[in-house]
N, C-alpha and C positions, 0 to 999 in steps of 0.2 A: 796765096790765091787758091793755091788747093780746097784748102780747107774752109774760104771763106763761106762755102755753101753751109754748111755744117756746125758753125758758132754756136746758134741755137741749141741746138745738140748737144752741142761740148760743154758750155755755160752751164747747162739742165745737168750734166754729170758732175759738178762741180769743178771745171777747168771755170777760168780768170783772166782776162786782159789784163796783164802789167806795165806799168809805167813804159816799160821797154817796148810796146807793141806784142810780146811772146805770151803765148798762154800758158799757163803755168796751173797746176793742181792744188784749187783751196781743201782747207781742212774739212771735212765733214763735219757737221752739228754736232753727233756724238763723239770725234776725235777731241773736239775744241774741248765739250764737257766733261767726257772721262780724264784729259788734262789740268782740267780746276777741282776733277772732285778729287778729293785727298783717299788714298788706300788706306784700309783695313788695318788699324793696330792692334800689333799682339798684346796680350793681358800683362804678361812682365813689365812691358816698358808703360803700358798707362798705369799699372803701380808705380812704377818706379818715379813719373812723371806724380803723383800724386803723393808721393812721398816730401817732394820739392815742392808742392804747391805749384803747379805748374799745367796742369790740366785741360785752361784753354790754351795751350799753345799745341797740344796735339797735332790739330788740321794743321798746323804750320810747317810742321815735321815733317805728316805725312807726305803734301803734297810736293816737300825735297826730297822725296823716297826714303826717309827714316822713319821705318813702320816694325821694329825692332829692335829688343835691346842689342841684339848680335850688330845686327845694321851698324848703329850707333856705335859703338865700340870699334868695329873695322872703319868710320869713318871721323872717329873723333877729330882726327889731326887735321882734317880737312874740313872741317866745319867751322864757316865764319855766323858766329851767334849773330853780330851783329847786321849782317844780311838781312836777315829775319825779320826787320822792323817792329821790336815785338816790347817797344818799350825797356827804359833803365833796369826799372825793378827787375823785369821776368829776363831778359836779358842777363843781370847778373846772379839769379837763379839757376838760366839753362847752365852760363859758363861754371855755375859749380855744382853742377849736376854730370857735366863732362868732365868737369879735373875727378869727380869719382869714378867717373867708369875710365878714364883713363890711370889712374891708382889700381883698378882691378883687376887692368891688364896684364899688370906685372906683379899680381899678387905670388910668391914664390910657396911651395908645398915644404913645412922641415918634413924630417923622420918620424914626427910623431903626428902628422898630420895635421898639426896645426898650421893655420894660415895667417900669413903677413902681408902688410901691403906694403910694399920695400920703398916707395915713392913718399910714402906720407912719414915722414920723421918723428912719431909718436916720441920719441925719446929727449928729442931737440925742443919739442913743445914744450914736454915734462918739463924740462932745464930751463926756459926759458919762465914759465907758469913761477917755479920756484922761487927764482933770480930776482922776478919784478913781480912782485904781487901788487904792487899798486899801480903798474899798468895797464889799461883798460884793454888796448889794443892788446898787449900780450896774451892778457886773460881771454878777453875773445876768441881770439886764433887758435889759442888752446884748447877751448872749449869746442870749437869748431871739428879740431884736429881727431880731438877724442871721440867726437859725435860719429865724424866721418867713418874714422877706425873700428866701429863700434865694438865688438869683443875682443879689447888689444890685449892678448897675450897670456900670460902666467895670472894666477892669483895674486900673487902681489902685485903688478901693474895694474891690475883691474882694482885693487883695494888703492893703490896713491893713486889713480885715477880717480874715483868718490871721490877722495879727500879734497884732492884738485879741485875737483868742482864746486863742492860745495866751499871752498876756500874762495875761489873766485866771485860765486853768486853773494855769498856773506859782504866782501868786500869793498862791492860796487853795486850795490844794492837799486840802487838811481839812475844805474844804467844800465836800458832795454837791450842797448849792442853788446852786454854781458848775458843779460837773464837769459834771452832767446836762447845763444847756441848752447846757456848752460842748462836750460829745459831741455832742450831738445839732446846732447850728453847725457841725461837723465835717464831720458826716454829708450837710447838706445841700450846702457848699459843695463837698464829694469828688465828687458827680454827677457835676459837670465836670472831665473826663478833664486838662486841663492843674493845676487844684487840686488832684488829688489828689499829685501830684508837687511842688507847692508844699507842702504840709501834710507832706507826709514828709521836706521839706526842711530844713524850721523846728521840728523837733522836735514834731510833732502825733504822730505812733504812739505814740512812748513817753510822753505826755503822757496818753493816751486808754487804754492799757496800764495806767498809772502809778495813772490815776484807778482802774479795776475794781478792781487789788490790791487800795487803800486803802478800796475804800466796797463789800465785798462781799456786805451784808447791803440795801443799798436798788437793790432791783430798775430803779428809774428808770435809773439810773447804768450798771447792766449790761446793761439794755437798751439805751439810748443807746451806750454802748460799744461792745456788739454791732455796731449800725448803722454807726456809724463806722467801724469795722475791716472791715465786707463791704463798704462802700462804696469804702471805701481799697483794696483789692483787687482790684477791677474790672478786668479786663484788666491790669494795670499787676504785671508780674512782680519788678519790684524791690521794690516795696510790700509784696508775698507773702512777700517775703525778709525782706524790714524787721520786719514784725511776726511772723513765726514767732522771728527772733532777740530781740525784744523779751520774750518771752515770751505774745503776741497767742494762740496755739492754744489756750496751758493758760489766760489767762483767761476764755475763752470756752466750755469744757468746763466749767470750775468754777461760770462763772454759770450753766447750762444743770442741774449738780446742786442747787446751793442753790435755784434758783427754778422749780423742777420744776413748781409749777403757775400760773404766772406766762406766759401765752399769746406776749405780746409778748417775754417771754425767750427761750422757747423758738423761734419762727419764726425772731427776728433772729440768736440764735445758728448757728441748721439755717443761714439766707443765708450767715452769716460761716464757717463750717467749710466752706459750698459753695465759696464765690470762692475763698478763699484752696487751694484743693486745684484748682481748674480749672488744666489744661495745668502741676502742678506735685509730679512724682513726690515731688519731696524730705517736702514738705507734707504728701502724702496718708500718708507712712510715719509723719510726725512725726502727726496726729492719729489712725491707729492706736494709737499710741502712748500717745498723751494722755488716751487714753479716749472719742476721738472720738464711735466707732462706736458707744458702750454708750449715750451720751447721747441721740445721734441716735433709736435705736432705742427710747428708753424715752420721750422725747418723742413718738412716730408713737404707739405702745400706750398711752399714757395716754387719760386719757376726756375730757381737754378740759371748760373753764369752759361749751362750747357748742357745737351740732354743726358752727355754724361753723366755729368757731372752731378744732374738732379737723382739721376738715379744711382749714382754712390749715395747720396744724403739720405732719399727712399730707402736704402736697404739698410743703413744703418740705422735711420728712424726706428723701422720693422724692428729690428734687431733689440733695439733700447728699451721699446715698449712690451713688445713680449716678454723680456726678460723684470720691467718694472710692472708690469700685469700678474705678475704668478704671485704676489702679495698675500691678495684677497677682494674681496666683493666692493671693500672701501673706495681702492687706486681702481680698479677696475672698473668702477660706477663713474669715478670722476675723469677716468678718460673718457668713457659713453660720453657722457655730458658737457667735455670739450667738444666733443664732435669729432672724437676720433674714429668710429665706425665709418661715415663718412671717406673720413683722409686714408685709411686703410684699405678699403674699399676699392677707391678710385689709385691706389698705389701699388697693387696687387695685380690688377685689371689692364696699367699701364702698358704698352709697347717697349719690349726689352729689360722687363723687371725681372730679375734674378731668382733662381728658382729660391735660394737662401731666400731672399725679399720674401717670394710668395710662404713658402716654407712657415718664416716667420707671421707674416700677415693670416694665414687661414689660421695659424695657432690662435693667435691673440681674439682670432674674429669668432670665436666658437666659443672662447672661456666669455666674451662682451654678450654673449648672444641669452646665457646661462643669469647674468645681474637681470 
């Protein structure tokens, strides 16, 4: 009764009649919304989530307060993926995106500084890889294991590692639950500049080649792909040669049309059209050629699963074309004339485009400016 003069009042402040007769304090407009809008992630973990293909589930994260890779880590053991409602696939994504960072936890330092990840049984794979080669499943998991592990250990582990893999992609050829995590093994072990030279030794290009032909419709595969062939390209000019003669440019154009809205395609592809045209006239003619340029440009203009996520594809675009621009007046005219001045333009210009992006973009836009 006190207060009943006063309701008005109170109601205007945001107090509430509840079921119980009691008034009680609602949420402010901005409480409610700063509670849906998802926090600020750090750069580490949306690599790391883009490493996994996993990019739109960001906001998902963020808004259970995992807006870092630390976060993440301190909170593996308490994380139900499944909460998340975030679909099969990307589900059984995050959950192996967490058995890694939960493997990194217990990474142990030897004397010599090198690092191991004591959780993931590199050795027991090997054993097992060797044992059953005509298990798919084995070879999988193997591939997976080594992917995971990515610089496992001594020279020699890293040499029966190659061999491994390429033993496994050789012998299940037909099967995409091989090729993937055996591209993506590829991909990791090529980082290192003397691997990549062993992997184009032993028949890994035309293995990694071999695999997109055959499995062009599961984006895993030609994503992985992708990766492994920009990785295999790195500096390493003979590699550039290896897989343009393999048929490496047109797999990689072909993956970039069939999986047009497939994020992870399109970026890895934009990487692999990059490397392999760096410091390589011959290259740059041959993915004019191949349709490079058309694919490049229609990945930058699409709208992207996410603003992110368009703007990783923008920067990696930028990144492809400057480096397929420095040719000559030929590729250079025939980007003009797709209308890349245009999509560079308006990708430069963008909200939130990376200085790299711009960086890139004012380059290409001044040599276009010159045909």
């Amino acid at each position: 009764r006190a207060i009943a003069g006063h309701t008005g009042q109170l109601l205007a402040m945001g107090m509430r009649v509840g079921r119980d007769g009691l008034l009680a304090m609602d949420k402010t407009r901005d409480e409610e919304e700063g509670a849906k809008r998802p926090r600020k992630m750090d750069h580490d973990l949306m690599t790391l989530l883009d490493k996994y293909d996993l990019q739109d589930v960001a906001n998902d994260l963020a808004r259970n307060g995992i807006t870092s890779v630390k976060v993440m880590e301190e909170e593996v053991v308490n994380v139900d993926v499944h909460e998340l409602g975030l679909g099969s696939i990307r589900t059984h994504r995050l959950q192996r995106l967490l058995t890694h960072l939960h493997a990194a936890r217990h990474e142990r330092t030897h004397s010599d500084g090198e690092q191991v990840l004591t959780n993931v049984d590199v050795d027991k794979a090997i054993a097992r890889m060797l044992a059953e080669p005509l298990n798919a499943h084995a070879q999988r998991h193997g591939c997976e294991v080594l992917h995971e592990a990515g610089y496992p250990g001594t020279q020699t582990l890293i040499t029966e590692a190659i061999g491994l893999v390429t033993a496994a992609m050789t012998g299940h050829t037909e099967n995409p639950g091989v090729q993937e995590p055996g591209c993506a093994a590829f991909s990791g072990l090529a980082v290192n500049t003397d691997n990549r030279t062993a992997i184009a030794d032993i028949g890994g290009i035309s293995l990694v080649v071999v695999a997109m032909q055959q499995h062009t419709r599961q984006a895993g595969v030609q994503m992985q792909g992708c990766w492994a062939l920009s990785n295999l390209a790195i500096n390493n000019a003979n590699n550039q040669t290896a897989i343009a003669l393999a048929g490496g440019i047109r797999v990689v154009v072909v993956a970039m049309q069939q999986h047009a809205a497939h994020t992870g395609v399109q970026t890895r592809g934009c990487l692999a059209l990059r490397n392999l045209a760096a410091n390589n006239d011959s290259n740059r003619m041959a993915i004019m050629s191949a349709g490079g340029i058309e694919v490049v440009l229609a990945a930058m203009a699409s709208a992207g699963a996410s603003v992110g996520a368009r703007l990783r594809v923008q920067e990696r675009g930028c990144g492809a074309l400057c480096i397929i621009g420095m040719s000559g007046a030929m590729v250079q005219r025939r980007i003009k004339d797709e209308g890349g001045v245009d999509v560079v333009e308006g990708v430069v210009a963008a909200a939130g485009a990376s200085a790299t992006c711009k960086e890139h973009g004012h380059t290409l836009l001044t040599k276009l400016a010159r045909v």
